[in-house]
Backbone and ligand atoms as CSV (ligand in chain L), in Angstrom:
chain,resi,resn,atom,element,x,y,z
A,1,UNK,N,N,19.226,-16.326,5.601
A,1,UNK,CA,C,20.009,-15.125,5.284
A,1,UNK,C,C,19.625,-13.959,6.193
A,2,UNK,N,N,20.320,-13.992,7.639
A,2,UNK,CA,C,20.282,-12.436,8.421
A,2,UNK,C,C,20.048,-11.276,7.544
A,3,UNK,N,N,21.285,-11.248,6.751
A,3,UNK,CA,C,21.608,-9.759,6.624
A,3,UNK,C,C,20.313,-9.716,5.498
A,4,UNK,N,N,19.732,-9.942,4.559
A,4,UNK,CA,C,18.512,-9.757,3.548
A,4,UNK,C,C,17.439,-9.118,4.814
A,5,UNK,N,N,17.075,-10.149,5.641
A,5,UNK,CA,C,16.021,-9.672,6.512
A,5,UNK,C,C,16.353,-8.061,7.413
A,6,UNK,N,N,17.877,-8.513,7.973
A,6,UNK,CA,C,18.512,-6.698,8.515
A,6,UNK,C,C,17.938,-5.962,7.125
A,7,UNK,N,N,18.375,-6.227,6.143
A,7,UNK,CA,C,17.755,-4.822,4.925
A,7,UNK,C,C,16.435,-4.666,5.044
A,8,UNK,N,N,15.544,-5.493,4.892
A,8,UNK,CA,C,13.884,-5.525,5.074
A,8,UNK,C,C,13.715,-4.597,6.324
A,9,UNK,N,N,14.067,-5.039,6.893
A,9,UNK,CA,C,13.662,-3.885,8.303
A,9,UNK,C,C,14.048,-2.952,8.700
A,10,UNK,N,N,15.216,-2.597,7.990
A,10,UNK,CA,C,15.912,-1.351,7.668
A,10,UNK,C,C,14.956,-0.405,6.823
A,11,UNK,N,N,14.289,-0.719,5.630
A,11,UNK,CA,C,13.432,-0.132,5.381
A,11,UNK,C,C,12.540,0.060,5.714
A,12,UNK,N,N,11.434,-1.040,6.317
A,12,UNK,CA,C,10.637,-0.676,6.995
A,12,UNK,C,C,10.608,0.529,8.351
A,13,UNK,N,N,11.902,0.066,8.725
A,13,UNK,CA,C,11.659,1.457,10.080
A,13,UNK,C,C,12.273,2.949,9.289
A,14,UNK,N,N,13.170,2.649,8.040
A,14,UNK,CA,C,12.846,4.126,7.342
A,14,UNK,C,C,11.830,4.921,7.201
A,15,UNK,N,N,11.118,4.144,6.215
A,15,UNK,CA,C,9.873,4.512,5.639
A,15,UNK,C,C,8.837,4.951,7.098
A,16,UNK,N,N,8.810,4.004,8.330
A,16,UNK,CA,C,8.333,4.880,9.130
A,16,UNK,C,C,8.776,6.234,9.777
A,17,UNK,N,N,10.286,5.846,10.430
A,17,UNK,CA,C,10.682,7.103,10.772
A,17,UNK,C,C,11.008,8.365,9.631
A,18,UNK,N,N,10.704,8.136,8.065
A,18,UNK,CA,C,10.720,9.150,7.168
A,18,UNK,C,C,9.553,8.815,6.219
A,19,UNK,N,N,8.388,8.927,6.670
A,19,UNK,CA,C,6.862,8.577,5.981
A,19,UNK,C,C,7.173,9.379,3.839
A,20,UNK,N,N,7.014,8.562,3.668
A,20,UNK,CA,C,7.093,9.839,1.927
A,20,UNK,C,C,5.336,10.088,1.946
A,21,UNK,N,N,5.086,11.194,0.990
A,21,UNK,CA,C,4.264,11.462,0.246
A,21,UNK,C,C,2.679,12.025,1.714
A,22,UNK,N,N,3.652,12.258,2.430
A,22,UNK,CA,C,2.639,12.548,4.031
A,22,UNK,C,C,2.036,13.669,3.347
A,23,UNK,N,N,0.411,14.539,3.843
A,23,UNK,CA,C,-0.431,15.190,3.675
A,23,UNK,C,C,-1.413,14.952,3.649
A,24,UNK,N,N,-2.127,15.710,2.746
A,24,UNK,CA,C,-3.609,16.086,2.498
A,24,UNK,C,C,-3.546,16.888,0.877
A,25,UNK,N,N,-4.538,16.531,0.388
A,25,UNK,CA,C,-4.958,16.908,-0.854
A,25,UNK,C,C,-6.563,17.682,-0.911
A,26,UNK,N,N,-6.353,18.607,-1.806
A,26,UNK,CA,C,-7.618,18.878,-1.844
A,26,UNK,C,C,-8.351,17.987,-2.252
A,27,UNK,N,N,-9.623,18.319,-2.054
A,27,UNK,CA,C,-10.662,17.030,-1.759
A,27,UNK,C,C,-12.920,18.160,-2.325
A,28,UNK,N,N,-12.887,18.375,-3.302
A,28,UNK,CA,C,-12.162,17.301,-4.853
A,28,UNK,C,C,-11.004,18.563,-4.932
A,29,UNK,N,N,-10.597,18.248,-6.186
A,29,UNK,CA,C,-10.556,17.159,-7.570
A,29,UNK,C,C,-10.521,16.088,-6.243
A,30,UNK,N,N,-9.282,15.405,-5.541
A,30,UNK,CA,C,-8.915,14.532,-4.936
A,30,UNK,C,C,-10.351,13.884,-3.901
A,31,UNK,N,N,-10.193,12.142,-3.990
A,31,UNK,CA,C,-10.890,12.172,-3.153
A,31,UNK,C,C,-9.932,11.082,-1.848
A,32,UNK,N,N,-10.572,11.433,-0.566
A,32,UNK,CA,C,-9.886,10.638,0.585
A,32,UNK,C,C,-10.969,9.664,1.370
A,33,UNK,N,N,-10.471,8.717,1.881
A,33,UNK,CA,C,-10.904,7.874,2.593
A,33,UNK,C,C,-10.223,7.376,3.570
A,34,UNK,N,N,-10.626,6.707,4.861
A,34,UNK,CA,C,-9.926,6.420,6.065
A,34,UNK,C,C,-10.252,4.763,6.081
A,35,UNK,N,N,-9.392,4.632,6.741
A,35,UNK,CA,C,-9.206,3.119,7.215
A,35,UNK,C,C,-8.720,2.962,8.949
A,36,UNK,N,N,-9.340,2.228,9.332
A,36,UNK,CA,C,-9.546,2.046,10.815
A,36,UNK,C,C,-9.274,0.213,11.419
A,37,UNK,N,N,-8.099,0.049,11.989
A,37,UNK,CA,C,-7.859,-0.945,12.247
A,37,UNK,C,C,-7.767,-1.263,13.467
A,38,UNK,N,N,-8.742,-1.957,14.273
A,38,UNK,CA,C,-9.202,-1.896,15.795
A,38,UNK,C,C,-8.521,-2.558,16.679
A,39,UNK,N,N,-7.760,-3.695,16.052
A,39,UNK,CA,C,-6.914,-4.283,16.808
A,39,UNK,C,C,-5.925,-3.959,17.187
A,40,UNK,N,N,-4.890,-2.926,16.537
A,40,UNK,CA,C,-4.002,-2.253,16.878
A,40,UNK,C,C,-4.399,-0.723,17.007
A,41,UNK,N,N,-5.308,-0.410,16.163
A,41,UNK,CA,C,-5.693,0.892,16.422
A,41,UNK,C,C,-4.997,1.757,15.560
A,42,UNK,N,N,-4.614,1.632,14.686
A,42,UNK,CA,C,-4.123,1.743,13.319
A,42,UNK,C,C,-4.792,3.220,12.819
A,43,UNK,N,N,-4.765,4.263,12.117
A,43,UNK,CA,C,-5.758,4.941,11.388
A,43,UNK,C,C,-5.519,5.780,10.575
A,44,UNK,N,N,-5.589,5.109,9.791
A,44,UNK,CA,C,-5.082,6.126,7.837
A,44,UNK,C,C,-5.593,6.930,6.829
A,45,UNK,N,N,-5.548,7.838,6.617
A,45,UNK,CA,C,-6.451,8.234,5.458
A,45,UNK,C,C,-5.804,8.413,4.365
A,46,UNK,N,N,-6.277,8.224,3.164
A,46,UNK,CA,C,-5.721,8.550,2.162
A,46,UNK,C,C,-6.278,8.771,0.966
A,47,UNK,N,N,-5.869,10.403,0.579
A,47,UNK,CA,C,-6.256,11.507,-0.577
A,47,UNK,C,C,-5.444,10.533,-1.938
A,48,UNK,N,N,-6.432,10.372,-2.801
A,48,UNK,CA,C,-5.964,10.044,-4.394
A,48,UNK,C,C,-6.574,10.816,-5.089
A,49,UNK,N,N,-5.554,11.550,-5.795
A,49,UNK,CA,C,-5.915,12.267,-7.105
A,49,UNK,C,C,-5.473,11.423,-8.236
A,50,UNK,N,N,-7.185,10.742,-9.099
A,50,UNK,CA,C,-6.604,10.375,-10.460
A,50,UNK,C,C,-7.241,11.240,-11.554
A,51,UNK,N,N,-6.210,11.086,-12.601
A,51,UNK,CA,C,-6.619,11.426,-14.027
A,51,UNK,C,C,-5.966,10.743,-14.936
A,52,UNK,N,N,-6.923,10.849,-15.775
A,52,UNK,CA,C,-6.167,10.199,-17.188
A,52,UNK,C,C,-6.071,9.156,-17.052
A,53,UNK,N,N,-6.480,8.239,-16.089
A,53,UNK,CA,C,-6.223,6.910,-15.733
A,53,UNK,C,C,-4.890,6.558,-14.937
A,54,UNK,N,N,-4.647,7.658,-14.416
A,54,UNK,CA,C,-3.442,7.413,-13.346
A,54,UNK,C,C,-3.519,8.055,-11.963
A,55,UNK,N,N,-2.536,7.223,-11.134
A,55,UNK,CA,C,-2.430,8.181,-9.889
A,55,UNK,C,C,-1.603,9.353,-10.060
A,56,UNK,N,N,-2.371,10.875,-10.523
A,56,UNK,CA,C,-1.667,11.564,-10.418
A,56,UNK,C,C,-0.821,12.575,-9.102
A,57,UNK,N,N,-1.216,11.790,-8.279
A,57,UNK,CA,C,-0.853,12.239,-6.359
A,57,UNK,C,C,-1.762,11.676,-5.792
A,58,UNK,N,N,-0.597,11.561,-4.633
A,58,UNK,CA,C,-1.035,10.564,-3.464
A,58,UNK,C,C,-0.661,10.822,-2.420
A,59,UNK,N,N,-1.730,11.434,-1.251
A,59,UNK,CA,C,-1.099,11.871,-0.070
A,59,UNK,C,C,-1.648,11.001,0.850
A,60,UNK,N,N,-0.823,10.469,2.450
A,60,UNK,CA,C,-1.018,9.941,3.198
A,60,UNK,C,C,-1.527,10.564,4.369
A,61,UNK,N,N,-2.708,10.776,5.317
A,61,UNK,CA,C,-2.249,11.324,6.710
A,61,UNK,C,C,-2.450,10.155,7.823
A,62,UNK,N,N,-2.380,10.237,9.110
A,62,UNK,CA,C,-3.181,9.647,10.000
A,62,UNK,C,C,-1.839,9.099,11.288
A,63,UNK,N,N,-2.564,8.324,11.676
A,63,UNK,CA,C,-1.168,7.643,12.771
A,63,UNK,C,C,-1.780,6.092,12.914
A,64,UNK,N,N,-0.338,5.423,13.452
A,64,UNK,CA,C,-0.600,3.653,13.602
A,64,UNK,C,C,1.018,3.536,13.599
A,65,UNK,N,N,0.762,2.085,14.087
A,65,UNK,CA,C,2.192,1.193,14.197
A,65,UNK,C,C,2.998,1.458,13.077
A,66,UNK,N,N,4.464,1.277,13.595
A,66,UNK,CA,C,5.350,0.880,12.307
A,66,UNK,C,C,4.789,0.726,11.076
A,67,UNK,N,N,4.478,-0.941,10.923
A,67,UNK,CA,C,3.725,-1.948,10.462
A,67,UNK,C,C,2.816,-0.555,9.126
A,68,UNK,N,N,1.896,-0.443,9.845
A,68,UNK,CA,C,0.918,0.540,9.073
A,68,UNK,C,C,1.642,1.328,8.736
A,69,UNK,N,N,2.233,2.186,8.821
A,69,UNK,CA,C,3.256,3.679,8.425
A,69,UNK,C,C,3.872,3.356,7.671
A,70,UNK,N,N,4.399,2.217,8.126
A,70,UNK,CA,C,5.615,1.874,6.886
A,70,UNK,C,C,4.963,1.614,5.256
A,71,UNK,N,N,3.623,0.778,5.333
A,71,UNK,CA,C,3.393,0.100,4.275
A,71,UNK,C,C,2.721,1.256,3.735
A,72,UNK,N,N,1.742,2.097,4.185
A,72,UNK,CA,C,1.346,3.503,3.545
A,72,UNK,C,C,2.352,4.304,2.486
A,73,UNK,N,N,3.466,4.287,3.223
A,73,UNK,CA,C,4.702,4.632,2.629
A,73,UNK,C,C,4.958,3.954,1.540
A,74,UNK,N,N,5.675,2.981,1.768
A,74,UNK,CA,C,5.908,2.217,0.861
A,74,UNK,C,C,4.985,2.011,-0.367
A,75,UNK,N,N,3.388,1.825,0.257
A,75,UNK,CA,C,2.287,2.111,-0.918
A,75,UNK,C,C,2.391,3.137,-1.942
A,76,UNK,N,N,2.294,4.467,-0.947
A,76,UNK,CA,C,2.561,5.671,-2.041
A,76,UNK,C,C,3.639,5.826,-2.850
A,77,UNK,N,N,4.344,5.190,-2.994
A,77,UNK,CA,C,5.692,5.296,-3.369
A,77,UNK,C,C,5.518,4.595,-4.542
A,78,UNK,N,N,4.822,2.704,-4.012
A,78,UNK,CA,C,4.789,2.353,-5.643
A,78,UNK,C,C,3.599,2.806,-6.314
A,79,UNK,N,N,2.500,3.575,-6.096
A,79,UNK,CA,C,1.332,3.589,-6.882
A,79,UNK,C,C,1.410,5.384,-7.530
A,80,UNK,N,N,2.185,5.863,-6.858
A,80,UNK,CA,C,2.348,7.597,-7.467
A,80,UNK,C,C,2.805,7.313,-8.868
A,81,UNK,N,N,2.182,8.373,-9.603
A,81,UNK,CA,C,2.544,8.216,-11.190
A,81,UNK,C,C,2.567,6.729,-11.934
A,82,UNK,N,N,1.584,6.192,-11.700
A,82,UNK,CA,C,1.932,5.000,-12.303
A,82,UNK,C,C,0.019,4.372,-13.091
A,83,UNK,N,N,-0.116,4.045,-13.718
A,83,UNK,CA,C,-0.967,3.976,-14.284
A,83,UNK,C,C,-2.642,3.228,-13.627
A,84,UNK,N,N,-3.814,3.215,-13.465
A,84,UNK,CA,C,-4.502,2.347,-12.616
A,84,UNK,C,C,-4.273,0.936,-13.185
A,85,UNK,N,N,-3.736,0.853,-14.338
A,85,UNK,CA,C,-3.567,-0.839,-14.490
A,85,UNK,C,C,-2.498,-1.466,-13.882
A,86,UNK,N,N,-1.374,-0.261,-13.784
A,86,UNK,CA,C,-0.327,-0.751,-12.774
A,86,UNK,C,C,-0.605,-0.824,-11.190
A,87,UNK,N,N,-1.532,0.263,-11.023
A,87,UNK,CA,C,-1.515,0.405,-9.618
A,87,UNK,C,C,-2.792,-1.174,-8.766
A,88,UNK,N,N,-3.658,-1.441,-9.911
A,88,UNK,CA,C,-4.124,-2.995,-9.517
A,88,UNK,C,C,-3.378,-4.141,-9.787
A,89,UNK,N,N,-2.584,-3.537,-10.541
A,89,UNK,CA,C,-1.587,-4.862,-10.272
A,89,UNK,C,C,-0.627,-5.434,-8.885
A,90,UNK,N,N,-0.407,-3.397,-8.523
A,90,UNK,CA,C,0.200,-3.754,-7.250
A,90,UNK,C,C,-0.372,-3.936,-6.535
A,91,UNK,N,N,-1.755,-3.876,-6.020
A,91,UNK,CA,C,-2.513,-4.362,-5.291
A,91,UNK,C,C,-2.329,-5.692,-5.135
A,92,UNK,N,N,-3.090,-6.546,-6.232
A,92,UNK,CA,C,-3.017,-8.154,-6.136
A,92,UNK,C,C,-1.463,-9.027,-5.781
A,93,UNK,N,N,-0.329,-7.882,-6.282
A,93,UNK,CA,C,1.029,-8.342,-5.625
A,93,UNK,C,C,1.220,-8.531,-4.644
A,94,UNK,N,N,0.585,-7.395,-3.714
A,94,UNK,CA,C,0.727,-6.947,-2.572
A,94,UNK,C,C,-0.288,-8.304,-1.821
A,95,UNK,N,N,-1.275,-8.403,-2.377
A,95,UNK,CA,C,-1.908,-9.275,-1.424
A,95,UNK,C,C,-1.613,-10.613,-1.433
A,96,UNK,N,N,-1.113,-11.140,-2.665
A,96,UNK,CA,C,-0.488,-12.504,-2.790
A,96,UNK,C,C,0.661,-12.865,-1.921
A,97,UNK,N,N,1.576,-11.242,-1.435
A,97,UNK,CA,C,3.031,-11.375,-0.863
A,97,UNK,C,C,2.053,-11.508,0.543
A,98,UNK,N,N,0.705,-11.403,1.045
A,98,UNK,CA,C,0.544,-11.252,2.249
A,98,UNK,C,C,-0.319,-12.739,2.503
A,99,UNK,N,N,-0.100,-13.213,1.028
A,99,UNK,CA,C,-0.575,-14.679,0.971
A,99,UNK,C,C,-2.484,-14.647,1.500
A,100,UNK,N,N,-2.912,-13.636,0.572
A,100,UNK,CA,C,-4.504,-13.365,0.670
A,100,UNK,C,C,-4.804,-13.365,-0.608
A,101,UNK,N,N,-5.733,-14.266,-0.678
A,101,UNK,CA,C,-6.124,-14.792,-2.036
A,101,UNK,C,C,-8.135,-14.665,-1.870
A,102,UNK,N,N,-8.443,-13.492,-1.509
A,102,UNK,CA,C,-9.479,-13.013,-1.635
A,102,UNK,C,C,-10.937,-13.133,-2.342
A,103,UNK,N,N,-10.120,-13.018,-3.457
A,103,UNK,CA,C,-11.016,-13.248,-5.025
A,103,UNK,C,C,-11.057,-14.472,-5.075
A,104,UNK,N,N,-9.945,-15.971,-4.903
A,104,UNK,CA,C,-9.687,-16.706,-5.773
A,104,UNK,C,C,-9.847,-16.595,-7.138
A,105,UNK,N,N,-9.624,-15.907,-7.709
A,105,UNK,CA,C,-9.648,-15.805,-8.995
A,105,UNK,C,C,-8.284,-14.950,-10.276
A,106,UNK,N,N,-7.269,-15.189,-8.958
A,106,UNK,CA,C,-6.153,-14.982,-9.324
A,106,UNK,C,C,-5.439,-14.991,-10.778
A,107,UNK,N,N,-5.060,-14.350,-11.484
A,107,UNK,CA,C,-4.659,-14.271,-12.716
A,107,UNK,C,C,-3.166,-14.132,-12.586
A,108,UNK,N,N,-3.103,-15.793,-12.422
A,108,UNK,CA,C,-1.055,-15.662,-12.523
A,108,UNK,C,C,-0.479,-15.139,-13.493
A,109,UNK,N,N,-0.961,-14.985,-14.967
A,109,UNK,CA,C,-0.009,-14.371,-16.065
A,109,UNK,C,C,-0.140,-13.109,-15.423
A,110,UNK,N,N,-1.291,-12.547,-14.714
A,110,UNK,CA,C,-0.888,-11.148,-15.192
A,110,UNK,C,C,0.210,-10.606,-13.434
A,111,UNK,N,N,0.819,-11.855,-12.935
A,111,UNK,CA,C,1.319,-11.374,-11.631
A,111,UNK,C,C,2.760,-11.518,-11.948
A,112,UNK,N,N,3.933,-10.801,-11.921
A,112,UNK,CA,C,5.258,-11.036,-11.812
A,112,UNK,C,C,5.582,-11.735,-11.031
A,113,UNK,N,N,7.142,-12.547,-10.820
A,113,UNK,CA,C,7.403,-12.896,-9.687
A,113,UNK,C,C,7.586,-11.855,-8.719
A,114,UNK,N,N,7.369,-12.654,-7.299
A,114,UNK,CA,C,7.744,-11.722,-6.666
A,114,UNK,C,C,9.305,-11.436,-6.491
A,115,UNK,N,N,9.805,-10.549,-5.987
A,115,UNK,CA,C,11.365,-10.369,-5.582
A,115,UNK,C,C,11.396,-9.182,-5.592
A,116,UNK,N,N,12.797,-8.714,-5.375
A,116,UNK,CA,C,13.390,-7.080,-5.063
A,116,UNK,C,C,13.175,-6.425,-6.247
A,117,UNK,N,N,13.420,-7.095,-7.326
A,117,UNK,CA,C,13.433,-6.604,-8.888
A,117,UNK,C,C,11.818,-6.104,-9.568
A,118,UNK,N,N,10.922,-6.926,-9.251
A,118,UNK,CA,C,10.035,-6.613,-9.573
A,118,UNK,C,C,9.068,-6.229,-8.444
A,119,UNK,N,N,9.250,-5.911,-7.656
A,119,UNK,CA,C,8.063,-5.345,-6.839
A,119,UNK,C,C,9.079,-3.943,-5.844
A,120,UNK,N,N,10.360,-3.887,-6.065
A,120,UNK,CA,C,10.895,-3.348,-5.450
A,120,UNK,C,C,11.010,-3.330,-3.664
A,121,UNK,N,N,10.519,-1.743,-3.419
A,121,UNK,CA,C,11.293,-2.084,-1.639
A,121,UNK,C,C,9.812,-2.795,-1.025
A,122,UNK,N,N,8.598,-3.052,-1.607
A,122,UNK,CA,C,7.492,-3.546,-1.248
A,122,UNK,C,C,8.261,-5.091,-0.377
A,123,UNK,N,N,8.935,-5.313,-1.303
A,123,UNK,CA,C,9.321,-6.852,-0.802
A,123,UNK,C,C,9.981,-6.786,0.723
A,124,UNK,N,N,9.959,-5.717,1.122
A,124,UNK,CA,C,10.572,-5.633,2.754
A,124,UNK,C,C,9.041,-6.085,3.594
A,125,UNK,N,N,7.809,-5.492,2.813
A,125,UNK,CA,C,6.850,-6.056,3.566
A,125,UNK,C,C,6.220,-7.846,3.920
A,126,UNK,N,N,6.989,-8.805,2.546
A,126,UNK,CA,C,6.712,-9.519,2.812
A,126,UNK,C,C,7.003,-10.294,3.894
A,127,UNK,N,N,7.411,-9.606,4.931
A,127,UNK,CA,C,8.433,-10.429,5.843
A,127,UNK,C,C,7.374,-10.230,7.321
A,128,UNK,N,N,6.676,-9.455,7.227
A,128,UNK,CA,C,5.584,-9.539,7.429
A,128,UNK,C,C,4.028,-10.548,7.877
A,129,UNK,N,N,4.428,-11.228,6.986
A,129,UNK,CA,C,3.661,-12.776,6.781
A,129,UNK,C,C,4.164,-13.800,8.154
A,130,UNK,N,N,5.207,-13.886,8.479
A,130,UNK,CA,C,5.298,-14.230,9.404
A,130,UNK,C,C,4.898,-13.690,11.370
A,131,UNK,N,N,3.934,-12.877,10.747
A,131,UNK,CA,C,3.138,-12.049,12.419
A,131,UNK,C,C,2.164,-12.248,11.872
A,132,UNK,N,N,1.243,-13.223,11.973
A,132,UNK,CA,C,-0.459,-13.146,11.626
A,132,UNK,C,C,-0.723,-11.784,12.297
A,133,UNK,N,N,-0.645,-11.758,12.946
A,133,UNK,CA,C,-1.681,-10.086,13.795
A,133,UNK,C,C,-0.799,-9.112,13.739
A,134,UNK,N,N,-0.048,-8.846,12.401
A,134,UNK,CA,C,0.483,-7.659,11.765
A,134,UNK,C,C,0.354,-7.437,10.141
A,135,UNK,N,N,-0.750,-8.888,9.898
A,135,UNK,CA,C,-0.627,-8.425,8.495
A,135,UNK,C,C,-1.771,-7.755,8.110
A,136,UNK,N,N,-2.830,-7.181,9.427
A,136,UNK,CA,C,-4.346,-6.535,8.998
A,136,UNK,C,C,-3.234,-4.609,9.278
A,137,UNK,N,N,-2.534,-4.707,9.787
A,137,UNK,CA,C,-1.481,-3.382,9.898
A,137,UNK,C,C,-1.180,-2.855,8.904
A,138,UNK,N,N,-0.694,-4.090,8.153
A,138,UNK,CA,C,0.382,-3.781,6.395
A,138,UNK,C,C,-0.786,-3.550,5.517
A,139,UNK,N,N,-1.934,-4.471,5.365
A,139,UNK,CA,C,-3.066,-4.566,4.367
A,139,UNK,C,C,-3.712,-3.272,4.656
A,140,UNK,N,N,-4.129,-2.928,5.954
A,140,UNK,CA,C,-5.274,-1.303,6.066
A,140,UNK,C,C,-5.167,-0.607,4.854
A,141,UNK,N,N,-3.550,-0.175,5.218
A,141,UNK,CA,C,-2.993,1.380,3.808
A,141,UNK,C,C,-3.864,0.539,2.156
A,142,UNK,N,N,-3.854,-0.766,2.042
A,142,UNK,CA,C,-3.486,-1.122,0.706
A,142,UNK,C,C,-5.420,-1.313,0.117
A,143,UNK,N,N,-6.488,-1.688,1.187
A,143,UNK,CA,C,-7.935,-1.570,1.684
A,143,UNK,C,C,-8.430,-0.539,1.056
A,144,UNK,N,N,-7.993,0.160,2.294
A,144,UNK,CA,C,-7.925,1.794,2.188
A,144,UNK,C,C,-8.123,2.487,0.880
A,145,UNK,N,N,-6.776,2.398,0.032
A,145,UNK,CA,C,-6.297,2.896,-1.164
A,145,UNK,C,C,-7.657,1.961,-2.007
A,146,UNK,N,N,-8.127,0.793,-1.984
A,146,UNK,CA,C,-8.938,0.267,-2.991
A,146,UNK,C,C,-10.214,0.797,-3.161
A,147,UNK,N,N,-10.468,1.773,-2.069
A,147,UNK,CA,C,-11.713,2.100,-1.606
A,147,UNK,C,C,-11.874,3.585,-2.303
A,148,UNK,N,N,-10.537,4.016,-2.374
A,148,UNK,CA,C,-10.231,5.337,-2.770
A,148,UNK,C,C,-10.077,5.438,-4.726
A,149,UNK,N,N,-9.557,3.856,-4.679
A,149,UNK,CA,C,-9.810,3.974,-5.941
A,149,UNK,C,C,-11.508,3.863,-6.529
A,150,UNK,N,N,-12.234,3.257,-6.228
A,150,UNK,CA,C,-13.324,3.013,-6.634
A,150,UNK,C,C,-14.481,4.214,-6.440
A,151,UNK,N,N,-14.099,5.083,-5.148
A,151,UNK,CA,C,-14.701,6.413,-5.231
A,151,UNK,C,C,-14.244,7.111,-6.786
A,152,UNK,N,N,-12.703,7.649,-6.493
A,152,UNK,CA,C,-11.680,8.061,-7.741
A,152,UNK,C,C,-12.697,7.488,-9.061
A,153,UNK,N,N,-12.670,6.358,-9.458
A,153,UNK,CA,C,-13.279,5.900,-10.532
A,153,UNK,C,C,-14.696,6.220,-10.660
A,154,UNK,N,N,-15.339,5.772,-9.502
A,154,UNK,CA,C,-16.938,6.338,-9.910
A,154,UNK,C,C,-17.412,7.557,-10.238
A,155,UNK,N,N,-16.436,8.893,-9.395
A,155,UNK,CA,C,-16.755,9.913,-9.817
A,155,UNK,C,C,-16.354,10.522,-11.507
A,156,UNK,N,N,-15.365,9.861,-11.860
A,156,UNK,CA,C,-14.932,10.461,-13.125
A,156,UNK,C,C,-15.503,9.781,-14.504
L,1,ZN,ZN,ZN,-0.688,-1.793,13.560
């Protein structure tokens, strides 16, 4: 199916050529962390403000490929306002669609299928999977953000 994949990459070069949720946050409350990807040269940072057990804002800065820009984007988009049990969920989505099984210790009940419906425009990234040496591009933003959560969490 052309035209599915034309949509996938239609978003993807949106989301780059129109980044959402771009900035800087104060830092605290917010805390930020960078991610550095050497092979392409990739380099992201990213401010999370949580409370209450949610992402209550999420700002992106930095520069990198498409690839990276796009999925930052796309990241902030699904993890803003959304709860930390949702936002590890999208994590492990995210890494299963990049076919990285890390943990092995995968908890299929708690994973939806994947598709447009349940993971939304994320699913433009899975297309992705097919460039081995573009999927450390897509993963940085999603690293990144795990690193930010676990600061986020330790301090509060
Ligand atoms: Zn890249």
């Amino acid at each position: 199916m052309p035209g599915l994949e034309d949509l996938y990459r239609e978003i993807i070069l949106d989301h780059y050529k129109n980044p959402r949720n771009q900035g800087t946050l104060e830092t605290p409350p917010a805390v930020m962390e960078q991610g550095y990807n050497p092979l392409c040269g990739d380099e992201v940072k990213i401010y999370l403000l949580v409370e209450d057990d949610m992402v209550k804002d999420i700002k992106i800065d930095g520069q990198g490929c498409s690839i990276s820009r796009s999925s930052a984007s796309l990241m902030s988009n699904a993890v803003k306002g959304k709860s930390l049990k949702d936002v590890y969920k999208a994590i492990r989505t995210f890494k299963k669609m990049m076919a990285l099984d890390e943990d092995g210790h995968e908890d299929e009940e708690t994973i939806e299928p994947i598709n447009e419906y349940t993971v939304g425009e994320l699913i433009a990234l899975q297309g992705v999977v097919k460039f081995p040496v573009r999927i450390k591009c897509a993963t940085l933003p999603w690293n990144t953000l795990s690193q930010a959560l676990e600061d986020a969490t330790n301090n509060s």
